[in-house]
ROFI-320438 format. One record per atom (N, C-alpha, C, O): x, y, z negated; atom name; chain. Coordinates in steps of 0.2 Angstrom, whole numbers. Atoms other than C-alpha are relative to their C-alpha. Layout:
% residues N
+-------+-------+-------+----+----+
:    px :    py :    pz : at : ch :
+-------+-------+-------+----+----+
:     X :     Y :     Z : CA :  A :
...
+-------+-------+-------+----+----+
% end
This chain:
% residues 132
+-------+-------+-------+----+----+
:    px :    py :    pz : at : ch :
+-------+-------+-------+----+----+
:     7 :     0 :     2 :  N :  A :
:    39 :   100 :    84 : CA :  A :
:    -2 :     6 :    -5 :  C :  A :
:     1 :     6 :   -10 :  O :  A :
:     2 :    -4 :     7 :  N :  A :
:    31 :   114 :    74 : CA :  A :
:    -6 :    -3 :    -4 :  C :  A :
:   -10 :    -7 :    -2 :  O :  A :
:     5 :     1 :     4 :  N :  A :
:    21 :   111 :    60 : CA :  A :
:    -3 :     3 :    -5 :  C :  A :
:     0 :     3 :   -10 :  O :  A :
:     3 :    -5 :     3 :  N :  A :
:    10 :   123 :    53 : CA :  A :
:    -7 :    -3 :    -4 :  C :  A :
:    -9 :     0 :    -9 :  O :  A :
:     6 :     0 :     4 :  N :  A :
:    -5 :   114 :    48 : CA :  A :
:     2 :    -9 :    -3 :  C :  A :
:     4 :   -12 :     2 :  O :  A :
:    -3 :     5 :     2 :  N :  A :
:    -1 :    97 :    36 : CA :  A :
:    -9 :    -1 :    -3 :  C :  A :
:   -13 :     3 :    -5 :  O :  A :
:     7 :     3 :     3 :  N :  A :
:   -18 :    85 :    32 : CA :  A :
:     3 :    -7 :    -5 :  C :  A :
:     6 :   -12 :    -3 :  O :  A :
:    -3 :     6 :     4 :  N :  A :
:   -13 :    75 :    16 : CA :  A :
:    -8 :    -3 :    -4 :  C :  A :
:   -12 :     0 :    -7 :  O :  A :
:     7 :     4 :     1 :  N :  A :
:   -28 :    61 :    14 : CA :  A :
:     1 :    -4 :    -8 :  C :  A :
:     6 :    -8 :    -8 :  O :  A :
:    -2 :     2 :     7 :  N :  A :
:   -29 :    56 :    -6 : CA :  A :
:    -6 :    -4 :    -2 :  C :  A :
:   -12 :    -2 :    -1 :  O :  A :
:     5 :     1 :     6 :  N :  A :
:   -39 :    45 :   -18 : CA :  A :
:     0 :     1 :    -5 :  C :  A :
:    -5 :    -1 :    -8 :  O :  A :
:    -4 :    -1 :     5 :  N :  A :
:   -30 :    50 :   -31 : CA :  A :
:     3 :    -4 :    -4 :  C :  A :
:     5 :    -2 :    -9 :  O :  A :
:    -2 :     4 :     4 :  N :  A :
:   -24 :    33 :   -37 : CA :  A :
:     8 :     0 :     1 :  C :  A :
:    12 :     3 :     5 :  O :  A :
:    -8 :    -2 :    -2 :  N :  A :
:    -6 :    31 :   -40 : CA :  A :
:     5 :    -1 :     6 :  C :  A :
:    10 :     2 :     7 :  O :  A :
:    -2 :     3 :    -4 :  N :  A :
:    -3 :    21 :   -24 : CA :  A :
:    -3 :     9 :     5 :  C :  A :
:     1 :    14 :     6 :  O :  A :
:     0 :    -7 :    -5 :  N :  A :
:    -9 :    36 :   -14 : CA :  A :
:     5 :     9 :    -2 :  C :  A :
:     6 :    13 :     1 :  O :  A :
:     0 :    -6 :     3 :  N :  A :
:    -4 :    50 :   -24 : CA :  A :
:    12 :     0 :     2 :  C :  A :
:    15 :     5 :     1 :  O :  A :
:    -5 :     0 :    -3 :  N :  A :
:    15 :    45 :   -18 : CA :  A :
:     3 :     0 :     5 :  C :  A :
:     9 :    -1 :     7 :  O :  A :
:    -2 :    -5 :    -7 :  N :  A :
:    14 :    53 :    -3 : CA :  A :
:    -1 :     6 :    -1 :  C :  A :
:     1 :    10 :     4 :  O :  A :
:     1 :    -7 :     1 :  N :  A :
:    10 :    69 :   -12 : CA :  A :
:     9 :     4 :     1 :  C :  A :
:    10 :     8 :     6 :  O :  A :
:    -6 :    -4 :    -1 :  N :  A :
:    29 :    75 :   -13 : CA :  A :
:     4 :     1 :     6 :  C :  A :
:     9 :     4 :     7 :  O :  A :
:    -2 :     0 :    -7 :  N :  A :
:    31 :    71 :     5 : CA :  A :
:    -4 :     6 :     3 :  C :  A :
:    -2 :    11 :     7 :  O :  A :
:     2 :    -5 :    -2 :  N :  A :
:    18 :    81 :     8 : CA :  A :
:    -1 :     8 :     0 :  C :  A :
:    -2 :    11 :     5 :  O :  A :
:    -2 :    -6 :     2 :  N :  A :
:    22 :    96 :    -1 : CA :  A :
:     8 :     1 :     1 :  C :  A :
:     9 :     7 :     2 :  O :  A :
:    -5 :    -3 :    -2 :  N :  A :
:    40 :    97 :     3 : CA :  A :
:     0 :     0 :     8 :  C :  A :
:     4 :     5 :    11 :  O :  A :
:     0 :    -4 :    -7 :  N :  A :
:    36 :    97 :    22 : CA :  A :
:    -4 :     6 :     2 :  C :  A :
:    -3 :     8 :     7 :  O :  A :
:     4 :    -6 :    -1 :  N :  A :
:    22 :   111 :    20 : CA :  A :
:     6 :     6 :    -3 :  C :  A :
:     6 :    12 :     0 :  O :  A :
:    -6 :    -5 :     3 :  N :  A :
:    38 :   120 :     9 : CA :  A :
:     4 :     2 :     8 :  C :  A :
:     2 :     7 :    11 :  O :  A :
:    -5 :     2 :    -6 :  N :  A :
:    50 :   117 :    24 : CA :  A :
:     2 :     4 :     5 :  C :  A :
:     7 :     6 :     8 :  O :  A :
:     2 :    -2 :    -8 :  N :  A :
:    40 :   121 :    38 : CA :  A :
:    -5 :     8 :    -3 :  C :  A :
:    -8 :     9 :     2 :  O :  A :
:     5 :    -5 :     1 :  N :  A :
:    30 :   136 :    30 : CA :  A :
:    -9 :    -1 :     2 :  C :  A :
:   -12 :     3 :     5 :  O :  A :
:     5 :     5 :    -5 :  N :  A :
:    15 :   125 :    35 : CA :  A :
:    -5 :     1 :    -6 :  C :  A :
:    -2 :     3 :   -11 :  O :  A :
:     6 :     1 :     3 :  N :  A :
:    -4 :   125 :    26 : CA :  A :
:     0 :    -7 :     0 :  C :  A :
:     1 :   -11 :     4 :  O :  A :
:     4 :     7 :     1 :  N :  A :
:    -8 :   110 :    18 : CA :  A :
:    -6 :     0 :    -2 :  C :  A :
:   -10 :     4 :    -4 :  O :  A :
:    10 :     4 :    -1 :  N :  A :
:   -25 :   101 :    18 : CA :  A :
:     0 :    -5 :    -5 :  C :  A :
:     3 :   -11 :    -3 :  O :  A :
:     2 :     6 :     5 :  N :  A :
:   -29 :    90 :     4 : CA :  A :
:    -8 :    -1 :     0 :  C :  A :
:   -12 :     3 :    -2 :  O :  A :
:     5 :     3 :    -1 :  N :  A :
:   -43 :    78 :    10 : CA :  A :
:    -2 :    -4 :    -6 :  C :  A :
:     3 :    -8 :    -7 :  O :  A :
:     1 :     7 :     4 :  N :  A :
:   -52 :    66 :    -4 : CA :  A :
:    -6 :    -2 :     4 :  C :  A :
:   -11 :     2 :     3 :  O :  A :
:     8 :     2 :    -3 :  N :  A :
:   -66 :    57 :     7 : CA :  A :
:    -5 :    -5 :    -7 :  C :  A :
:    -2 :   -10 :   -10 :  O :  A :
:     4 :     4 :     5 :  N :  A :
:   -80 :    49 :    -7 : CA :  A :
:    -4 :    -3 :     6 :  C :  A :
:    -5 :    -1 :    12 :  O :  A :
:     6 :     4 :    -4 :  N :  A :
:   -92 :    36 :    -1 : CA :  A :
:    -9 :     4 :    -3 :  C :  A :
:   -14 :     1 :    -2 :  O :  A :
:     7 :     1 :     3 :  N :  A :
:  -107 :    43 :   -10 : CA :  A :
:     0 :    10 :    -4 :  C :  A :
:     4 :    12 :    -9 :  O :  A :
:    -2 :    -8 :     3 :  N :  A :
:  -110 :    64 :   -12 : CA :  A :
:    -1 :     1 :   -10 :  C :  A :
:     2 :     5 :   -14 :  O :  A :
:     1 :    -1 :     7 :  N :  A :
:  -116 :    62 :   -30 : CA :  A :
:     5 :    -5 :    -5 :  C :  A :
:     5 :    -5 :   -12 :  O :  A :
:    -6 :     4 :     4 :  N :  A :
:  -102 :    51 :   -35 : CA :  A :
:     4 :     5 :    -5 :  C :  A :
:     5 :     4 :   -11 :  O :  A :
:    -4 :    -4 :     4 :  N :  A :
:   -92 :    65 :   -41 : CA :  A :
:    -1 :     9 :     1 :  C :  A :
:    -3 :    12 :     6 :  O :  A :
:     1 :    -9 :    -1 :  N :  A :
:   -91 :    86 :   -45 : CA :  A :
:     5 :     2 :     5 :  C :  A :
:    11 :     0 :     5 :  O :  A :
:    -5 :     0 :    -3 :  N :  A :
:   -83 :    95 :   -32 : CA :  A :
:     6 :     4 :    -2 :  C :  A :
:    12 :     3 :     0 :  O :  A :
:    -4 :    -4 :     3 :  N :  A :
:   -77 :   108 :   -42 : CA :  A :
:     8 :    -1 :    -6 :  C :  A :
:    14 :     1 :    -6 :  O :  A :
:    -4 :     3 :     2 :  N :  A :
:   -70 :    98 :   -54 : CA :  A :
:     5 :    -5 :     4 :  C :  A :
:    10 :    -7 :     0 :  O :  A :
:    -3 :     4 :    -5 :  N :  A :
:   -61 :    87 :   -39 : CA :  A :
:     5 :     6 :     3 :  C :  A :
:    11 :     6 :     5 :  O :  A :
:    -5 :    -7 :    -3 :  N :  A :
:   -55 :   103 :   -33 : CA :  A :
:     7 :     2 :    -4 :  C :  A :
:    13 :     3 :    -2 :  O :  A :
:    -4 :    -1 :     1 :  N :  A :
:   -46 :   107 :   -47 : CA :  A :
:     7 :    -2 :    -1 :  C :  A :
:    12 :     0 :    -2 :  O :  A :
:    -5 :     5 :     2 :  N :  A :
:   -39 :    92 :   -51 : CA :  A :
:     5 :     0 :     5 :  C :  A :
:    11 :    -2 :     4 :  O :  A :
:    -6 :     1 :    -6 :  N :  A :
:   -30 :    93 :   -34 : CA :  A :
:     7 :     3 :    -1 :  C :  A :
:    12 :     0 :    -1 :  O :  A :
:    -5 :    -6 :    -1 :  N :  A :
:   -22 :   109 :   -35 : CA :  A :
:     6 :    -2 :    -7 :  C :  A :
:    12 :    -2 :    -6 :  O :  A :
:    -2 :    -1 :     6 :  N :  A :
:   -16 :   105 :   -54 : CA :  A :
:     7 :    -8 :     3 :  C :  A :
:    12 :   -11 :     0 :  O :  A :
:    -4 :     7 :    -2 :  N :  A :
:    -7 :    90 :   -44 : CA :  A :
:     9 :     3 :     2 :  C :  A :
:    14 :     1 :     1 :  O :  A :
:    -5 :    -3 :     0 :  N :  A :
:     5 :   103 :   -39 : CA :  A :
:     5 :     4 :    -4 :  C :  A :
:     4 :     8 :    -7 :  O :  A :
:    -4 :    -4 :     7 :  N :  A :
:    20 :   108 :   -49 : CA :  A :
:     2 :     6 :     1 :  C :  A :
:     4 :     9 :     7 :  O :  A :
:     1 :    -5 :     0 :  N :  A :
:    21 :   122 :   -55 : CA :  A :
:     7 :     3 :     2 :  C :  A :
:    12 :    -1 :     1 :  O :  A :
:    -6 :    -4 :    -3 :  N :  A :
:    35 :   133 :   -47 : CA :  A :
:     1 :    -3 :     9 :  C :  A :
:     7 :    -4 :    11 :  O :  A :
:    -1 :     4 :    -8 :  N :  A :
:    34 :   125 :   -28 : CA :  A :
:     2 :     6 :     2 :  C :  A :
:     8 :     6 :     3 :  O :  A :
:     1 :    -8 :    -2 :  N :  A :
:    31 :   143 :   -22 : CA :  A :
:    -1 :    -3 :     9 :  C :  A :
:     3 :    -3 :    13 :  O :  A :
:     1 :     0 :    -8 :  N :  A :
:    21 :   137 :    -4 : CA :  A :
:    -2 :     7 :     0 :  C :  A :
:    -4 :    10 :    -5 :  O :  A :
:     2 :    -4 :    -4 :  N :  A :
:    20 :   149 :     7 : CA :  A :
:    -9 :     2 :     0 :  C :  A :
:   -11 :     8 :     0 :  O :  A :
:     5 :    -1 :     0 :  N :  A :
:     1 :   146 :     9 : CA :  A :
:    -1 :    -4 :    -7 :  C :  A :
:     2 :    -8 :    -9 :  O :  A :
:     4 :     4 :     5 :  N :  A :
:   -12 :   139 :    -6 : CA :  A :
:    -2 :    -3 :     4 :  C :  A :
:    -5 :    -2 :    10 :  O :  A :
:     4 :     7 :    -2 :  N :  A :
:   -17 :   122 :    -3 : CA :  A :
:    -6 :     1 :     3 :  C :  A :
:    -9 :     5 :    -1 :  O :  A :
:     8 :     0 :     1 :  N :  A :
:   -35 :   121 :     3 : CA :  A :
:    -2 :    -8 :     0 :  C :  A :
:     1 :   -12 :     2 :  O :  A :
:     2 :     7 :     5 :  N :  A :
:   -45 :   106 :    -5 : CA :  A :
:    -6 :    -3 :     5 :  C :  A :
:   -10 :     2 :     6 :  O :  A :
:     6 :     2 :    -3 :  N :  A :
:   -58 :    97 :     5 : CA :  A :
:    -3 :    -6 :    -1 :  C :  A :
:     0 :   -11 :     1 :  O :  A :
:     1 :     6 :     1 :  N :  A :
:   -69 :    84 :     0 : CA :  A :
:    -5 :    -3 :     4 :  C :  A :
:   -10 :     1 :     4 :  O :  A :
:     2 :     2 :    -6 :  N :  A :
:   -78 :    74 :    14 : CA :  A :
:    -5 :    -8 :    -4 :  C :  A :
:    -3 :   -11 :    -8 :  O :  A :
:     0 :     4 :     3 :  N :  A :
:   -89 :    60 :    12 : CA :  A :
:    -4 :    -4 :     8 :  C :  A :
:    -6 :    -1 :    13 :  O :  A :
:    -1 :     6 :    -7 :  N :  A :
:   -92 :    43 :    24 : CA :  A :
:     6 :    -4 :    -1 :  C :  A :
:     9 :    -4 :    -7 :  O :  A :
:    -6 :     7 :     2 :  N :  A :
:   -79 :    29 :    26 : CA :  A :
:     6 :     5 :     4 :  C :  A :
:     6 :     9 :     9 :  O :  A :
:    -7 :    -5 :     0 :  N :  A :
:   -61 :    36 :    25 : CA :  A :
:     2 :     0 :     6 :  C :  A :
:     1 :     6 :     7 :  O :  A :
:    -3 :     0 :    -5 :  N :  A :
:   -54 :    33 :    41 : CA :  A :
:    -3 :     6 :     5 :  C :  A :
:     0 :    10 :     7 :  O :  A :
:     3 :    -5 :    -3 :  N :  A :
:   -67 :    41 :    50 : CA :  A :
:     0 :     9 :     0 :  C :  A :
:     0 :    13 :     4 :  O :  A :
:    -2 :    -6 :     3 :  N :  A :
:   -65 :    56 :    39 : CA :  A :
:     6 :     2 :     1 :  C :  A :
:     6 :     8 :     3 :  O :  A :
:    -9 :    -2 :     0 :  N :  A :
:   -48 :    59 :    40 : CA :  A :
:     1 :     2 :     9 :  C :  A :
:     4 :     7 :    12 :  O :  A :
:    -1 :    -3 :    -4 :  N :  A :
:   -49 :    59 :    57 : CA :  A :
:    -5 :     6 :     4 :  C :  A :
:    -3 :    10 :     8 :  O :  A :
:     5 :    -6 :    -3 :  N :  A :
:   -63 :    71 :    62 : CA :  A :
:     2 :     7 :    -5 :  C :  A :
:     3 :    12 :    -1 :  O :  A :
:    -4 :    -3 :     3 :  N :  A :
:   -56 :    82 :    49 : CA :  A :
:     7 :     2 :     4 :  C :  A :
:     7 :     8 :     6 :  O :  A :
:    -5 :    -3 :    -3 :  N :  A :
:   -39 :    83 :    58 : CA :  A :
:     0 :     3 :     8 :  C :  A :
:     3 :     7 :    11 :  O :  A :
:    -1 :    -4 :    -7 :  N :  A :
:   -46 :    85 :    76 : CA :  A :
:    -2 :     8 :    -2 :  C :  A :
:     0 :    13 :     1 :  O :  A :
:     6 :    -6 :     0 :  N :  A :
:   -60 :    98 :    69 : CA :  A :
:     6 :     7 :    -2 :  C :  A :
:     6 :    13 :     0 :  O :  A :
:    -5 :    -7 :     1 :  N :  A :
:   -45 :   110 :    63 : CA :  A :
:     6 :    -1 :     1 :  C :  A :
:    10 :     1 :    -3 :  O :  A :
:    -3 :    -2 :    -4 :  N :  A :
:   -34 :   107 :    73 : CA :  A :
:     8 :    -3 :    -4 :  C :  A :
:    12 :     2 :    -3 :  O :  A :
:    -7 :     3 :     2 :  N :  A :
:   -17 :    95 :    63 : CA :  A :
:     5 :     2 :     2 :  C :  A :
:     5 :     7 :     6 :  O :  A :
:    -7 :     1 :    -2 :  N :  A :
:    -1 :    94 :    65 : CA :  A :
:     3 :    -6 :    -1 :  C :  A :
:     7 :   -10 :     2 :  O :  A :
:    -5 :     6 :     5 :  N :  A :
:     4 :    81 :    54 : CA :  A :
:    -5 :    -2 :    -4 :  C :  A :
:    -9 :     2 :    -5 :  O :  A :
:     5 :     3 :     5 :  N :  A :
:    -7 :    69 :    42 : CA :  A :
:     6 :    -7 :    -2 :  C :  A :
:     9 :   -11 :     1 :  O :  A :
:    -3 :     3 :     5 :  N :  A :
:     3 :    62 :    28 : CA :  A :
:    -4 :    -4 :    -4 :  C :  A :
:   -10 :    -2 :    -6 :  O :  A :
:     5 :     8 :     4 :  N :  A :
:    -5 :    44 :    18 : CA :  A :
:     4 :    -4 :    -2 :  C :  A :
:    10 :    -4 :     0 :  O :  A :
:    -5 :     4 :     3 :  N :  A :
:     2 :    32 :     9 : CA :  A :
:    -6 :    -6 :     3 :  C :  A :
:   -12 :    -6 :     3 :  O :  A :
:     3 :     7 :     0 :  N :  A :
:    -3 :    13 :    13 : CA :  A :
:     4 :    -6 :    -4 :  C :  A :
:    10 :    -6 :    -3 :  O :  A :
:     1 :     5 :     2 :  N :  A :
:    -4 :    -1 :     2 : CA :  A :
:     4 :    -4 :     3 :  C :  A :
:     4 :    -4 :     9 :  O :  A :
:    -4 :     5 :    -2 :  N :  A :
:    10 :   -15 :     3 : CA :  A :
:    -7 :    -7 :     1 :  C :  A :
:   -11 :    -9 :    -3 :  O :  A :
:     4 :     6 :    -3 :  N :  A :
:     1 :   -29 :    14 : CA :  A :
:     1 :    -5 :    -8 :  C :  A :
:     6 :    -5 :   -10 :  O :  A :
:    -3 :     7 :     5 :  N :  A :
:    -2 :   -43 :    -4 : CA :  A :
:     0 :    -8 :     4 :  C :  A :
:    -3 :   -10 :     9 :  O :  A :
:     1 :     6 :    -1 :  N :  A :
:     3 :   -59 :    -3 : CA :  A :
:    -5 :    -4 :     1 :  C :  A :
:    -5 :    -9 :     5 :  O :  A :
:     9 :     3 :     0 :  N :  A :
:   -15 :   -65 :    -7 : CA :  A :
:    -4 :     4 :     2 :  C :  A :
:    -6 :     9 :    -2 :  O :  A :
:     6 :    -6 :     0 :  N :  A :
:   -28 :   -54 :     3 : CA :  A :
:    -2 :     0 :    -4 :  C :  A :
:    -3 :    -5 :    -7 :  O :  A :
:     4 :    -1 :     4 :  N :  A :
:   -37 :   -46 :    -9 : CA :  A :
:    -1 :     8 :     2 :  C :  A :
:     3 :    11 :     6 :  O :  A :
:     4 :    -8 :    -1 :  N :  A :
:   -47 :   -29 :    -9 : CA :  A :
:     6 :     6 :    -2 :  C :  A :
:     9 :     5 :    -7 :  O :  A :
:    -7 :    -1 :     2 :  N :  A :
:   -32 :   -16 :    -9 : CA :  A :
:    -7 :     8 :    -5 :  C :  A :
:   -13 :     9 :    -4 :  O :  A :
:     6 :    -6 :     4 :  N :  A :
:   -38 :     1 :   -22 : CA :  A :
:     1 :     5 :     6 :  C :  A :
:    -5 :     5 :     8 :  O :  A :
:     1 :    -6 :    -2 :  N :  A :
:   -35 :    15 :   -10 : CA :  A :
:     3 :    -4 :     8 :  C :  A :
:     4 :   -10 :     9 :  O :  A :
:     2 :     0 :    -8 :  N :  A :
:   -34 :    17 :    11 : CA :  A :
:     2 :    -9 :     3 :  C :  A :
:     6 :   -12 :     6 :  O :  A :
:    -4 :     5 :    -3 :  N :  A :
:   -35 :    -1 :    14 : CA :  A :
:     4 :     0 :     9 :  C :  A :
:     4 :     4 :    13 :  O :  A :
:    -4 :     4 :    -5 :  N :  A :
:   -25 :   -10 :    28 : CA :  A :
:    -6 :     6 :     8 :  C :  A :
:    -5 :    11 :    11 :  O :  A :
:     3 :    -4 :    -7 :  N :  A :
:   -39 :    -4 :    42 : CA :  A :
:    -2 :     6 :    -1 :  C :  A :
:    -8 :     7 :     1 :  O :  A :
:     0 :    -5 :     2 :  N :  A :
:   -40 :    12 :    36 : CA :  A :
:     4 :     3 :     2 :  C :  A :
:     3 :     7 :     7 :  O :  A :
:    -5 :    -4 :    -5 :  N :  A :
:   -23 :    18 :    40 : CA :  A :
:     0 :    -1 :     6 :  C :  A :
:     0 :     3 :    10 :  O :  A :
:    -1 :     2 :    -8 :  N :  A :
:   -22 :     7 :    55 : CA :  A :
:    -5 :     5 :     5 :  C :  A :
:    -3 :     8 :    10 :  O :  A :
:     2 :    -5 :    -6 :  N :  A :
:   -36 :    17 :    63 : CA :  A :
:     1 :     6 :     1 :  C :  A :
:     0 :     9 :     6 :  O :  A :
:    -3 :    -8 :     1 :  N :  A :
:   -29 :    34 :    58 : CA :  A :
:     5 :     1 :     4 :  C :  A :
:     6 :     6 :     7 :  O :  A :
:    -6 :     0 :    -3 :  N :  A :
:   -12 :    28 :    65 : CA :  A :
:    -2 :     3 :     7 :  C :  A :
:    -2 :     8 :    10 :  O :  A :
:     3 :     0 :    -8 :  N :  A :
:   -20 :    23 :    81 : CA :  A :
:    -4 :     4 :     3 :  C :  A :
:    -4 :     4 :     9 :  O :  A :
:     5 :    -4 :    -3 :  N :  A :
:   -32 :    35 :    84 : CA :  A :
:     2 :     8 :    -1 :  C :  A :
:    -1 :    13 :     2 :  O :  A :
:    -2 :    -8 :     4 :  N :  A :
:   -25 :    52 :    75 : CA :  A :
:     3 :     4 :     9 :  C :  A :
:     5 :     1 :    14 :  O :  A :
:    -2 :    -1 :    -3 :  N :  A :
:   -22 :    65 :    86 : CA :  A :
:     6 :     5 :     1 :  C :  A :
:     6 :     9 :     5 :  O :  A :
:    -3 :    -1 :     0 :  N :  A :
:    -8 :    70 :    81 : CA :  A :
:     6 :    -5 :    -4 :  C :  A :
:     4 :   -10 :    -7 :  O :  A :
:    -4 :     5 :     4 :  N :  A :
:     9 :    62 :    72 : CA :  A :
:    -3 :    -2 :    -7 :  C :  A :
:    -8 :     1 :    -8 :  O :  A :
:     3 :     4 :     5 :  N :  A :
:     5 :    50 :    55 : CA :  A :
:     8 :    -2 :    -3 :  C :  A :
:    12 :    -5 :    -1 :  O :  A :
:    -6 :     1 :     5 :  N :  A :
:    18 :    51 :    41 : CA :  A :
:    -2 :    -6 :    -3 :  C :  A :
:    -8 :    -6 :    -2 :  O :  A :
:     3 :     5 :     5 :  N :  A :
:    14 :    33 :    31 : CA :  A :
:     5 :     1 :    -4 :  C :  A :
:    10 :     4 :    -2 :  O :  A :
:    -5 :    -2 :     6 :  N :  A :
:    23 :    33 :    15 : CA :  A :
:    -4 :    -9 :    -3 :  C :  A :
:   -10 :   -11 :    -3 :  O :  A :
:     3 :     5 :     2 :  N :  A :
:    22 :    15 :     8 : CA :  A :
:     1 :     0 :    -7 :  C :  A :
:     6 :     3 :    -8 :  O :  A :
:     3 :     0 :     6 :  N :  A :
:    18 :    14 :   -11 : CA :  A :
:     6 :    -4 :    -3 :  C :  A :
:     6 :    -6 :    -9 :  O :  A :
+-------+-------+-------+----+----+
% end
């Protein structure tokens, strides 16, 4: 399988944020573009610019990717986003962390339960999950 084009989907809570080093050593690897998607529910929630840098700064320094990250931020309900994102440019891979199922449902902070499931199920291409 080549993989040239890598979609890593972030909220940036710590639960998500533990799929970053997966994502970054397979864009290393493979000489592949990564894609850092953050989907918000609400465009005036937050600045983009400031969201942007924050991403990049996620990266430690000395990695040496072949390509610069590019930062995307999308708004709508996550799942949705993340895959229209992956078809519209074309994927290879989408890298996510999902939340350990709790013992007591409760509201999870980042890509709930049917959030990844539909990304799994419906992505059009392979789905790294990385559990937290």
């Amino acid at each position: 399988m080549d993989i040239k084009k890598i979609l890593f989907a972030t909220d940036f809570g710590a639960g998500s944020l533990a799929a970053l080093p997966y994502a970054l050593w397979l864009a290393k690897e493979n000489d592949a573009r990564l894609y850092i998607l953050h989907v918000a529910q609400r465009a005036a929630a937050i600045d983009v610019d400031t969201l942007k840098r924050k991403v990049l700064d996620l990266i430690p320094e000395g990695m040496n990717l072949t390509n610069q990250p590019k930062v995307f931020i999308e708004y709508g309900p996550p799942g949705q986003c993340i895959l229209e994102v992956a078809e519209e440019m074309g994927m290879d891979l989408i890298v996510l962390s999902v939340k350990r199922t709790p013992a007591v449902l409760e509201a999870a902070p980042h890509l709930p339960l049917a959030t990844a499931y539909k990304v799994v199920s419906k992505a059009i291409c392979p789905v790294l999950t990385i559990r937290e």
